[in-house]
Structures are given as structure tokens and as C-alpha cells.
C-alpha positions in Angstrom: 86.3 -18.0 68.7 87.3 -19.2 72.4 90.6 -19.7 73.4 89.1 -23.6 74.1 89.0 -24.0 70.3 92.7 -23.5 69.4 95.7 -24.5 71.2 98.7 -22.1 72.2 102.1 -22.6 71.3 104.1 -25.4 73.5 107.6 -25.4 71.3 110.7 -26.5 72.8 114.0 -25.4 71.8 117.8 -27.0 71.8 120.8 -25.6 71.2 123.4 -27.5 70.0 127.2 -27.5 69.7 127.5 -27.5 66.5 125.4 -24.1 66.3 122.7 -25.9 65.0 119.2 -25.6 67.0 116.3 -28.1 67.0 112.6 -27.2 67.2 110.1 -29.4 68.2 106.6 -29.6 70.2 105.3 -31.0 73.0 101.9 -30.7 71.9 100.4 -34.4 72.3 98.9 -36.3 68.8 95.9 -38.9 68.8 96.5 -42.1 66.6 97.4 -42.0 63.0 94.8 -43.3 60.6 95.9 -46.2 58.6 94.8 -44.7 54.9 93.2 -42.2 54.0 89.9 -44.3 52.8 89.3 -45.5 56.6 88.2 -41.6 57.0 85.5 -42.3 54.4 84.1 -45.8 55.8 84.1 -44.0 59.0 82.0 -41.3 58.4 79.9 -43.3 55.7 79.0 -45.1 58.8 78.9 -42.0 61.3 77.3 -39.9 59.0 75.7 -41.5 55.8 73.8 -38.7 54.4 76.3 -35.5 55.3 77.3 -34.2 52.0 81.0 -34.9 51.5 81.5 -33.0 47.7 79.5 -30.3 45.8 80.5 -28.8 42.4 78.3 -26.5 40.3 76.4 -28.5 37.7 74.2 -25.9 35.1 72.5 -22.8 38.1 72.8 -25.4 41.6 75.1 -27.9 42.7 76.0 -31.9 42.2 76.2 -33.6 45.4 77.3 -36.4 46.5 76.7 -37.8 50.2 79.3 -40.0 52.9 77.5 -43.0 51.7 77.2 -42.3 48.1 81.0 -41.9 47.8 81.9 -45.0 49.4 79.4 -46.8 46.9 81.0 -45.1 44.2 84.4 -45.7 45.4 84.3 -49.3 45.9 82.9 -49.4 42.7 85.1 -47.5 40.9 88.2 -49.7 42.7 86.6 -53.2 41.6 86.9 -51.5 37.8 90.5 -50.4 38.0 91.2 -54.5 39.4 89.4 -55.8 36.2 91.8 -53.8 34.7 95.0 -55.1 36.2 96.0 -52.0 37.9 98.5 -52.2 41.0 100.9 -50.6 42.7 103.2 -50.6 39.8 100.9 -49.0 37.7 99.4 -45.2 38.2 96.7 -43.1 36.9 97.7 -40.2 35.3 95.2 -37.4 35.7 95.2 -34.1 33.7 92.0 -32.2 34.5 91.3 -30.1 37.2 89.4 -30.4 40.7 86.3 -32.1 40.3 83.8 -34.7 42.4 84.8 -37.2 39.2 88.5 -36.6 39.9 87.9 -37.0 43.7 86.1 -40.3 43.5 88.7 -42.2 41.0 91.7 -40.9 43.9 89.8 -42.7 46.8 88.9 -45.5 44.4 92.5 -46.0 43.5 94.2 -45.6 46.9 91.5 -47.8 48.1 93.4 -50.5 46.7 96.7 -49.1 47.2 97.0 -47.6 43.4 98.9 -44.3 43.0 97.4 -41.3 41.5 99.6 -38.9 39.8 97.3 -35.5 39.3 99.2 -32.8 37.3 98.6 -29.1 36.5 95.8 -28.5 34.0 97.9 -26.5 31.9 100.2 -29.2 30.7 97.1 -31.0 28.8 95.3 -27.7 28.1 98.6 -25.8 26.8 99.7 -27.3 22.9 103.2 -25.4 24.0 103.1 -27.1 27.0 102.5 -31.3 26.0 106.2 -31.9 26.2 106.2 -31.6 29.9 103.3 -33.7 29.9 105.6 -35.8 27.8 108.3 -35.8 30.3 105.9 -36.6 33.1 104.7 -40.0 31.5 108.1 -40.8 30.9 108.7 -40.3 34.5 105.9 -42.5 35.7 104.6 -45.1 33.2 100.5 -44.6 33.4 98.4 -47.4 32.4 95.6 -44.9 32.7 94.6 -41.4 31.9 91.4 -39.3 33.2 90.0 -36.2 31.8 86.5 -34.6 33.0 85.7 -33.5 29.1 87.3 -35.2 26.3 86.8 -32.2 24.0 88.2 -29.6 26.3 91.2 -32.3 26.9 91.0 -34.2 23.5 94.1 -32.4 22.2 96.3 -33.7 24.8 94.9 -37.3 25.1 95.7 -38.0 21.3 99.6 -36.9 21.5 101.2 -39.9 20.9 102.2 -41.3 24.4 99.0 -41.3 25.7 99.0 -44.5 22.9 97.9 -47.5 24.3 96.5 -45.8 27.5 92.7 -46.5 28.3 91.5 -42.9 28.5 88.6 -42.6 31.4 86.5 -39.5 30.6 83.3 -38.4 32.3 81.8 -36.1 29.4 82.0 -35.9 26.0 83.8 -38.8 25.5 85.3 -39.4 22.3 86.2 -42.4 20.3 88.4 -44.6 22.0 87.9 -43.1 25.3 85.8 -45.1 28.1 83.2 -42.9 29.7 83.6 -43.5 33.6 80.3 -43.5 34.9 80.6 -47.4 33.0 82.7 -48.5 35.2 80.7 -48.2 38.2 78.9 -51.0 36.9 81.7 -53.3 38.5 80.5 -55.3 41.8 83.9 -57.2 42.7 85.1 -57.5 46.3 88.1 -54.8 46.7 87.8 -55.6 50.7 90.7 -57.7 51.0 92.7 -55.5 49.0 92.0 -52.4 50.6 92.9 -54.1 54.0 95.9 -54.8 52.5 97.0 -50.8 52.2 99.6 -49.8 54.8 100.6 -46.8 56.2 103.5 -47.1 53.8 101.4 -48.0 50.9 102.3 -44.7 48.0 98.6 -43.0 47.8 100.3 -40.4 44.9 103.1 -39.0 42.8 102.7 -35.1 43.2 105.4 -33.2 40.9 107.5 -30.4 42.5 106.9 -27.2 40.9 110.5 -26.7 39.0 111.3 -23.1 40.4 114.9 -24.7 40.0 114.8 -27.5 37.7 112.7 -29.8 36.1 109.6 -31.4 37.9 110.4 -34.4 40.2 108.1 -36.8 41.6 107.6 -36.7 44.8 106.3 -40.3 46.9 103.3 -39.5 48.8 102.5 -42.0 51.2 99.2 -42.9 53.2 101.7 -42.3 56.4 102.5 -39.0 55.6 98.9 -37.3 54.3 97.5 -39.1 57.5 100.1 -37.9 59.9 99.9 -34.6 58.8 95.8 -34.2 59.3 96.2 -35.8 63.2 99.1 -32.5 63.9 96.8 -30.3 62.1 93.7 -31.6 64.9 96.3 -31.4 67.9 96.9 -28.2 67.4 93.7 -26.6 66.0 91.1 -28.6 68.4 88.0 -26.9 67.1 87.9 -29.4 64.0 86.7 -32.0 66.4 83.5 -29.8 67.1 82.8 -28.3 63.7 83.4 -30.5 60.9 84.8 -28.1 58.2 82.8 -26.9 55.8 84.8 -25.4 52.6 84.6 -23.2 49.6 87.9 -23.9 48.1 89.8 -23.6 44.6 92.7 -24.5 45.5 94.6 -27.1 42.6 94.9 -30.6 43.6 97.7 -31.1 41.7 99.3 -29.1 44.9 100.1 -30.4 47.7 98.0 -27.8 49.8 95.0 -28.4 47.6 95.4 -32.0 47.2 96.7 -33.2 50.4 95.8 -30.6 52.8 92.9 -29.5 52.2 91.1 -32.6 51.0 91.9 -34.6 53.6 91.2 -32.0 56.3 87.6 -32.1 55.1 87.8 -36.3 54.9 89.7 -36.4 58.3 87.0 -34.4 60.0 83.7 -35.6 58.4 83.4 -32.3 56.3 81.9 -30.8 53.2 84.1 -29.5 50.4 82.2 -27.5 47.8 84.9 -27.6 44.8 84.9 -24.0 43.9 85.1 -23.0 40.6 86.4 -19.4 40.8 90.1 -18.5 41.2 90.8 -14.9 42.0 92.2 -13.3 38.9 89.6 -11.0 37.2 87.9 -13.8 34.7 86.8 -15.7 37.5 86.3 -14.1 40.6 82.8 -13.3 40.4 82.0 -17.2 40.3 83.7 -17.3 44.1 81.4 -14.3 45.0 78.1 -16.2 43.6 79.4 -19.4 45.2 79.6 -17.5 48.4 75.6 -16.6 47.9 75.2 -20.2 49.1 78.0 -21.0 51.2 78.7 -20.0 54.4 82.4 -21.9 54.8 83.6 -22.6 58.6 87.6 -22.3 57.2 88.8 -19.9 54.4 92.0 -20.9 52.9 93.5 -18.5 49.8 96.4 -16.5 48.5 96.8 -13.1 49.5 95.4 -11.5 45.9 92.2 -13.7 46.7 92.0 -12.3 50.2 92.3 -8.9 48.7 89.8 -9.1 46.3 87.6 -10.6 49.0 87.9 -7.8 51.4 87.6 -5.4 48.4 84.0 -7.2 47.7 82.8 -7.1 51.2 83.3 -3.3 52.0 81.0 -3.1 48.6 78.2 -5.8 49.9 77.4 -5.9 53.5 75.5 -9.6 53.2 78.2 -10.8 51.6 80.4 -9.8 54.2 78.2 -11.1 56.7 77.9 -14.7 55.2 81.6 -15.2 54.7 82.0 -14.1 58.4 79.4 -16.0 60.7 80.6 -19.5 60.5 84.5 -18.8 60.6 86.3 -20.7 62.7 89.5 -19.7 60.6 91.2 -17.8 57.8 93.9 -19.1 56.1 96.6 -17.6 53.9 99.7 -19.1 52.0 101.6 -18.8 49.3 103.3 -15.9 50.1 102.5 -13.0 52.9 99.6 -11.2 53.3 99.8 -7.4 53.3 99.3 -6.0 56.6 96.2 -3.4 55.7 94.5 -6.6 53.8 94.7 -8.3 57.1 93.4 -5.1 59.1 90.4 -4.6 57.0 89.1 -8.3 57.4 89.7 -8.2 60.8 87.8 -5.1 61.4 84.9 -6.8 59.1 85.2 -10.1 61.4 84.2 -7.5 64.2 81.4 -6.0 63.1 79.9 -9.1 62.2 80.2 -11.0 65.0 82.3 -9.1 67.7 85.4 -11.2 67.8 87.8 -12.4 64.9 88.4 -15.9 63.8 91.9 -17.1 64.0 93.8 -16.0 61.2 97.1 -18.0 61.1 99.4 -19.0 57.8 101.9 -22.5 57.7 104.8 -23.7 55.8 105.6 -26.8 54.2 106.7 -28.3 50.7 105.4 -31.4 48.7 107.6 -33.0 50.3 106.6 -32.8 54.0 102.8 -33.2 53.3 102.9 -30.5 53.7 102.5 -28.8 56.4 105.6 -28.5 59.3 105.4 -25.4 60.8 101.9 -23.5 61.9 100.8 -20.5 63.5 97.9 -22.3 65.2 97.8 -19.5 68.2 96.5 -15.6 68.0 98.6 -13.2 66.3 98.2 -9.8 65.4 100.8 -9.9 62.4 100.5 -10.9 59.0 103.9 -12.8 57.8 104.6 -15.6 60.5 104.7 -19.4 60.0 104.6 -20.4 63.1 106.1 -23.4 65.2 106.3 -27.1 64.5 103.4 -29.2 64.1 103.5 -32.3 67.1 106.0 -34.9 65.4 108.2 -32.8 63.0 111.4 -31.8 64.0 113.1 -28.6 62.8 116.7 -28.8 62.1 117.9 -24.5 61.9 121.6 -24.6 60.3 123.2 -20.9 60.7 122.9 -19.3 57.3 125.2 -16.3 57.1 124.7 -13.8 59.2 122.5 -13.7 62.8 119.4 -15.6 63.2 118.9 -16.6 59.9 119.0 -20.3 59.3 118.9 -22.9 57.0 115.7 -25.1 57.4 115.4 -28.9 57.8 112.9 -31.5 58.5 112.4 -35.2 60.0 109.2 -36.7 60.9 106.5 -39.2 59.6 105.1 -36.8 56.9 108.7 -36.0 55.2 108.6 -37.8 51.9 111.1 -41.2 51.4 112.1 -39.5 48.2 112.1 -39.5 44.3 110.1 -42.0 42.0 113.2 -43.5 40.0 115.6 -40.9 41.0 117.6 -42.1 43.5 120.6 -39.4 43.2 118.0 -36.6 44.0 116.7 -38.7 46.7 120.4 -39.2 48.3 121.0 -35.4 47.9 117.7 -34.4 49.7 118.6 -35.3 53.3 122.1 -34.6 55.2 124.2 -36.9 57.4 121.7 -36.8 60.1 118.3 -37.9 57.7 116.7 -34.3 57.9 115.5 -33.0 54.1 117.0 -30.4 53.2 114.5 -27.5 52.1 116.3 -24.8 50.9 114.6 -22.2 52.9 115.7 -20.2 55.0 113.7 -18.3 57.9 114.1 -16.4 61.4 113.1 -16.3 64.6 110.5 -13.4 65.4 112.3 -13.1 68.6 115.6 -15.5 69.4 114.3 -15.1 72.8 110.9 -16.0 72.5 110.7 -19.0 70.5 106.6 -19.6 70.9 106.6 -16.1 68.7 107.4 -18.4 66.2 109.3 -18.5 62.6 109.2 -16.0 59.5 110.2 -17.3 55.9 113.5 -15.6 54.5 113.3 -16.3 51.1 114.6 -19.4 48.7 118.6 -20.5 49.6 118.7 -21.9 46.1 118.1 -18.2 44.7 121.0 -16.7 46.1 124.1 -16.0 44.3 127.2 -14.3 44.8 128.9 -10.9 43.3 132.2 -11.2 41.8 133.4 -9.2 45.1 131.8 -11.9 47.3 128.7 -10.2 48.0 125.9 -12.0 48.6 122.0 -11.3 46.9 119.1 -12.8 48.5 117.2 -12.7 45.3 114.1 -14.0 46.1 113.5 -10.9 48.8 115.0 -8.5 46.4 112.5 -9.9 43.6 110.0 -8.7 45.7 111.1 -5.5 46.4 111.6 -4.9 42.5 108.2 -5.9 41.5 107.0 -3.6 43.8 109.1 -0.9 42.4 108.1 -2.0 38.6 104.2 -2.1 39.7 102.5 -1.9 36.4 105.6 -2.0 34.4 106.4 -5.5 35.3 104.2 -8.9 35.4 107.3 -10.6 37.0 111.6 -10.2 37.0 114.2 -12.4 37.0 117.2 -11.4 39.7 120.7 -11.6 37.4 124.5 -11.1 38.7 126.3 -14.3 39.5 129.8 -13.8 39.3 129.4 -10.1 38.2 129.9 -6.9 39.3 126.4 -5.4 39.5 122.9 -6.6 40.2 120.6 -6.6 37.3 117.0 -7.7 36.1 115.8 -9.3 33.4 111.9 -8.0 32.9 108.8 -9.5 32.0 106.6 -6.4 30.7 103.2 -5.9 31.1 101.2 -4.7 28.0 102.0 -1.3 29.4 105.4 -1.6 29.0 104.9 -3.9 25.6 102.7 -1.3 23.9 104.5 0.4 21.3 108.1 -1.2 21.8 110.2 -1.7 19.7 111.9 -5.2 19.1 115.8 -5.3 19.0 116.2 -9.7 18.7 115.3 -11.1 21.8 115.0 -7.8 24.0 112.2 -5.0 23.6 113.2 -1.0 23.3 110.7 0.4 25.8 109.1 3.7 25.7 108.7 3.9 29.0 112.1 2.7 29.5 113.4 6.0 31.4 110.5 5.4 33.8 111.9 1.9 34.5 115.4 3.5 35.0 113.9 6.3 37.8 112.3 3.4 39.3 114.9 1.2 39.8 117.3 4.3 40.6 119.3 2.8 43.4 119.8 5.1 46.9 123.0 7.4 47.0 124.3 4.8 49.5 123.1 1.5 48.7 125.0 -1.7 49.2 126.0 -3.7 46.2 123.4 -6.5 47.1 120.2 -4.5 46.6 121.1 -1.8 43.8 119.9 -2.6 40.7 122.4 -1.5 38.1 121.0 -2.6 34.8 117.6 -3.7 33.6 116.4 -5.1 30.3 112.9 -6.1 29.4 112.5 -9.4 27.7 110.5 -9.4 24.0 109.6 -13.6 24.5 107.1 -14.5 27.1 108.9 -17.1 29.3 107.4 -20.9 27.8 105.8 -23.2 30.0 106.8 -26.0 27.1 110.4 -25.2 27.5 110.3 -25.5 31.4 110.6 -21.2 31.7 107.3 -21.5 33.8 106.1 -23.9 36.4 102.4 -25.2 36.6 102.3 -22.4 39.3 102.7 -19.8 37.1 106.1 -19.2 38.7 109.7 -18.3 37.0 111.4 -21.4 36.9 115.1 -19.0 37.1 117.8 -21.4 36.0 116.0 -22.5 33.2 115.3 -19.2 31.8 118.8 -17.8 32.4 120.2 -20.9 31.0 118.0 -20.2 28.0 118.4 -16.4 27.9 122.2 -16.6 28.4 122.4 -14.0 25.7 120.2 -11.7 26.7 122.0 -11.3 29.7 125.1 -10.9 27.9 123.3 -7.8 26.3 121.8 -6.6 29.8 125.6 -6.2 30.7 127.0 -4.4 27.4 127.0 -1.2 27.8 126.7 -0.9 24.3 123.7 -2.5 24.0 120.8 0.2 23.2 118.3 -2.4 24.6 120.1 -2.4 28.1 118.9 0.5 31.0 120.6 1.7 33.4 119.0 3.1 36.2 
């Protein structure tokens, strides 16, 4: 790609007295959007017959068109007005990414109805209905959608869901209304579309409850639309190539959902809804998918890039498919490994003598999410950039040199909490910045256009009884790499104690042949986990793991252990475990090891 199709790093920096410092950039912005569904009248007009969505349907693909979708959408808003649905009144949606899914979002934010899409799991799950429970409670849905009401039927006969219509697009069942009927509908939605403002609440996305239970987050049109005109200041090229995308990412997510969605809408694109996810059951659908897809921008988590690369050194046309097109790769959800990088960019090379940009961001549901963005060349994997054009990064010393405490203001930053207005309050300091919780670094104090690395969750850390402070969520890291097969995921214990220990998930390796002692799990392999975790001679108090125990109870998504992410939700499953950590610090305990 040519330096004329990304824009270099223009951040300025101010110190203040306090010893806080504010980032911002001087990088210029076109106009906002209004909503979200001007996008699609503007390239239904622009470009009528560009396909906007694809999905696999039996061996090709469903597609619909700029022009089809706006049909469809109009449509599909005219039947939620028959139906009384406002503001006040959201659509609850339970299945996964889908052209069905897509069509009743732009259909309700075309009228200015919210959308509240959660994870999958919580209707697919049994163990998991009571946070779906919880979430109705939260938001009061007049209507539910599933794409197949036998794969969801479970979940849309628990009794809240009574009194809710239930759209469905296949299999519907008795008493559910199969949407394709309501595209029958012919009323006029125009004046009630031009009544959406930039302040008008397009969705409820739920945070992931790594700390406590799910919130919903306000999502307005203002912030998803912000967000996609910083994303074009800084990476220019989507001007020139409307995006064409491959993508699994969930929409329940922010990143999914908001992000990559609407960069595809923004920019007159094509998103072809993948329908792989790179864990072993269903990577080989990407690698079909990618038979007939050449995307211009790659976005995936590191595992997916890995087993990417790991494809391509096996299947040169592969390789030189995913490669031609690129105008970027994209990685987040936590940092790539350097040699995964290194391969792809020596594959970029052979196939077309340059390498795309490669680049990562950071952001939370509640900034929209994007707020920082490597959107220059960088050789590194592991850096999050600068701020996008409009946000401004509040850096609060955090301990000890150049690590701060992160904080955002702008347009896309959330206005808070549906019905929650004590979280909301606690969210932003004295100055109207939200507080993150994450903390990150310069990559060089001096040389602020280096950009920012992420330094782990503040809301992890604890303190030893002597004072000391553990990072946790860095010091997870390093212990699942230490546990690698032994562990599917650790918990980081100490608060108020002595010594640093670990409460383990095991992997069947280390559940094979265990023996079960209450709520713990006597280990063969135990001694191996002890010589693992065996801490240096001379290490600090902070990063030596004392005492380890491996937990016999998977952690339960129904009782909040686990997020829709998949991730540890840590004060939960302490709170819940408080007696297993008892036993991890009893040196009586025969379950307990001590490394």
C-alpha cells in the first residue's frame, strides 16, 4: 500500500500540573453522519446493485443488494410501527450474526427503536437463561428475534419471554411470527426516520462482566457515526476501496456490532457474515469461505491469525487470495505474538512485494469503540496507537513511571447506564472523562507519535498484606504460558495475603485421572504444575507464585463465573470459590501445591 493511502501520526501532547497529561490529534474529521440508516439511502442511491450482505445458504451464498436492503428495511420498520414499538420499547435479540439480524437493526434504528443484541450463549446455554433472565429485567423487550426457532426454542419459552411477540425467520414454531410476514407492511416510516437524531439510542450493548454483572451500555447514533468519520480521517484508503469483508466477529460486541458493521455501511462495502470462528470445529468453514472471498480488510484475534498463517504456509492459493486485495490486517483482543506477525508479513511479500498495514486499536463498549489507533506503519506487534481525531486521552500517573491510568471524552464516549444511574455517576471523574480502568504506556515518553501500549486491567490489581502490589492481569498471562497444556485459564489470588497464588482451570490433561477432594481436584500431574510455577531464587513477592490449586467445577456462565466472551469474570468466581481459596492457603490441605 502507498503511504497516500494511510495517514501518519499527528498527536499532540500536554503536560499538566497536576501530573496528569492529555493526548489528542490534530488530524482533521469530515462531517458526522446523522444516523446510521442515512449511510444506506446513500449508497442505495449511489450504488443500487453493490452487494451490501452475504451469508452461506446450503453450498453458495444469500445476497442481498444496497437497494434490496433499504426495501427490506423500510419494510421491516413500517411492521415494528403497526406494532407500537418506540423508543421506550427495544428488541431483544438472541441469535447470532445473520443478514435477518442485520435487516431488523437498520429497520429498528430507522425509526429510532433500540436493539439490544446479546451473546448467543445466553439463549443457547439451559445453565445460562438466568442471565438472559437478568438482561430482560434490565431492559423491558416488547420483542424477541431468533434466526431458528428450534435451535432457540428452549430459551424463547422460559417464562419471561411471556407475552413477547417472538419474530423468527426459520422454523418457526407456535406462537412465534415468522419475519419474512412482516415485510408485507407498506406504511410510510419517512417522517419518523427524519425524526432520528444524532442523540437518538440506536442499541443497548451489555458490558462483558470481567468484574461484575453485565450493564447496559447506551449506544447512540452520535457515537457509532463519530467513530466511523475518525476511523476515515485517519485510514484514507476507505474512500477509494470500499471494504470488502470476511468477518465472524459477534455483534453482540461492540467491535463486531459497531465497528465493523458500520465500517462496511459507512463506506459503501460488502460484508460477507462469516460463519467460521477459529477454534478447531470451525475453522475450516473460514478457509472454504476464503475459496471465494478475496477481503480488502482482515480483522481477527490473534489465535485466528495464527491459524491463518499456519494454513497458508500449507496452501500457496490460499495464501495468495487472502493477500492480493489487502489494504489492512487487523488484530484485537489481545496482542499478537511477534513470529505470527513475521510470518504474514513475509507471506504479504511474496505475494505482492509490499505488506498491507497491519495496525491494532483500543476501545471499550463504551467509547464505540474505538479511541486510540495505530493507523501508521509499525514493525511491532503490541501497540495501540494514538487518538483517533475528537477523543481526548486523559493519562493519570499510575504507580510507578510512565504508566498511567486511562480516560476518555469525546462524541463517541457513552452518556451512561440504561436505569443505573449510580454506575453512570461513578464512570466519569470531576472533569467528565470515563474512567476505563486500563492502564497503558508510552512506547517512548519522548516520542509520543510511537504511540501507547496496553498495561493490563487497574480493576485486577490487588495488594499483598506487605503493601505489594500484583498486576494480575499481566501475571495471568505469564502463568498460562507457564501452565501451557495444563491450564485452559487461572484465576490470580492474594488480596490481603502473604503470597501470590492461583486458582486453576485444568484442561482434560490435567483432569484425567484426578482425584476429587470437594470442590478442588488431586492432580497427577500436580508435581509438574509445582516445577512449573517454581518461582526464581530471587523473585519479588508480586510475581512468585506460592500456591496453586486446580479447581474440580468448571466456572458457570449461569452463575456469572464466565462472560459471553468466554472470559473469567474474577470477583464473581472468588466470591463464589471463597472456600477454595481458604484451602489453596492451608497448608494442610492435600489439594493445595506448592511450587
Amino acid at each position: 500500500m502507498s503511504g497516500s493511502q494511510y495517514r501518519a501520526h499527528d498527536a499532540r501532547r500536554q503536560d499538566r500540573a497536576d501530573g496528569s497529561i492529555l493526548l489528542t490529534s490534530n488530524i482533521p474529521m469530515d462531517p458526522v453522519a446523522r444516523c446510521a440508516t442515512d449511510w444506506l439511502e446513500g449508497w442505495a442511491q449511489a450504488a443500487p446493485d453493490r452487494v451490501f450482505l452475504a451469508e452461506r445458504s446450503a453450498d453458495g451464498w444469500r445476497r442481498v443488494t444496497y437497494s434490496d436492503a433499504l426495501e427490506r428495511t423500510r419494510a421491516l420498520a413500517a411492521a415494528l410501527v403497526d406494532r407500537g414499538l418506540t423508543a421506550q420499547t427495544p428488541i431483544l435479540i438472541v441469535s447470532g450474526n445473520g443478514i435477518d439480524h442485520a435487516l431488523l437493526t437498520l429497520a429498528a434504528q430507522y425509526i429510532g427503536v433500540p436493539t439490544v443484541p446479546v451473546a448467543e450463549q445466553y439463549a443457547l446455554i439451559p445453565a445460562a437463561h438466568p442471565v438472559l433472565e437478568r438482561v430482560i429485567g434490565m431492559i423491558q423487550p416488547r420483542v424477541v428475534f431468533a434466526d431458528d426457532g428450534d435451535r432457540y426454542g428452549a430459551a424463547l419459552s422460559i417464562p419471561v419471554m411471556a407475552g413477547m411477540e417472538k419474530l423468527v425467520s426459520t422454523n418457526p414454531g407456535a406462537g412465534h411470527t415468522a419475519l419474512d410476514t412482516l415485510l408485507n407492511a407498506s406504511g410510510d416510516v419517512s417522517a419518523l426516520n427524519a425524526a432520528v437524531t444524532p442523540d437518538t439510542v440506536a442499541k443497548y450493548l451489555l458490558t462483558s462482566g470481567s468484574t461484575s454483572h453485565p450493564k447496559g451500555v447506551i449506544t447512540t447514533q452520535r457515537m457509532m457515526c463519530t467513530n466511523q468519520a475518525q476511523l476515515k480521517a485517519c485510514l484514507p484508503f476507505l474512500a477509494d476501496h470500499p471494504p470488502v469483508l470476511l468477518d465472524w466477529l459477534p455483534w453482540n460486541h461492540v467491535f463486531g456490532g459497531s465497528h465493523n458493521f458500520n465500517l462496511v455501511l459507512a463506506n459503501g462495502g460488502t460484508l460477507h457474515i462469516d460463519n467460521g470462528k477459529p477454534i478447531p470445529a470451525l475453522a475450516q468453514h473460514t478457509l472454504d469461505n476464503l475459496q471465494d472471498i478475496s477481503p480488502t480488510i482482515a480483522f481477527n484475534v490473534p489465535m485466528g491469525f495464527a491459524m491463518l498463517r499456519d494454513a497458508m504456509q500449507a496452501d500457496a492459493a490460499l495464501k495468495q487470495r487472502f493477500f492480493q486485495n489487502l489494504d489492512m490486517l487487523f488484530y484485537a483482543g489481545a496482542s499478537l505474538p511477534q513470529d505470527v506477525w513475521a510470518d504474514l508479513e513475509t507471506m504479504a511479500r511474496e505475494v505482492r512485494g509490499d505488506m498491507p498495514l497491519f495496525n491494532s486499536s483500543w476501545g471499550l463498549t463504551e467509547t464505540a469503540p474505538a479511541a486510540l489507533i495505530q493507523h501508521e506503519f509499525t514493525p511491532q506487534s503490541g501497540i495501540i496507537g494514538v487518538p483517533l481525531p475528537g477523543v481526548a486521552i486523559k493519562l493519570v500517573p499510575a504507580g510507578d513511571d510512565n504508566r498511567y491510568d486511562v480516560r476518555v471524552k469525546g462524541d463517541t464516549i457513552t452518556p451512561g447506564y440504561l436505569n443505573d444511574p449510580q454506575k453512570t455517576a461513578e464512570a466519569f471523574d470531576d472533569e467528565g472523562y470515563f474512567i476505563t480502568g486500563d492502564a497503558m504506556r508510552f512506547v517512548d515518553p519522548a516520542q509520543v507519535n510511537l504511540g501507547m501500549r496496553f498495561d493490563g486491567r487497574l480493576a485486577e490489581e490487588f495488594k499483598l498484606s506487605s503493601g505489594t502490589w500484583v498486576r494480575a492481569a499481566g501475571l495471568r498471562l505469564e502463568v498460562l504460558a507457564r501452565l501451557k497444556g495444563l491450564a485452559a485459564d487461572v484465576v490470580i489470588t492474594g488480596a490481603d495475603r502473604t503470597q501470590v497464588g492461583v486458582l486453576i482451570v485444568p484442561t482434560p490433561a490435567t483432569a484425567e485421572g484426578a482425584t476429587q477432594d470437594g470442590g478442588a481436584l488431586i492432580a497427577r500431574n500436580a508435581h509438574e504444575i509445582a516445577e512449573r510455577l517454581k518461582p526464581a531464587p530471587d523473585e519479588g513477592s508480586a510475581t512468585a507464585i506460592r500456591r496453586a490449586l486446580v479447581m474440580a467445577d468448571p466456572p458457570s456462565m449461569g452463575d456469572g463465573e464466565v462472560t459471553a466472551k468466554g472470559n473469567l469474570n474474577f470477583r464473581k468466581l472468588l466470591a463464589r470459590r471463597a472456600d477454595l481459596v481458604e484451602r489453596l492457603y492451608s497448608d494442610a490441605d492435600p489439594a493445595a501445591i506448592r511450587p
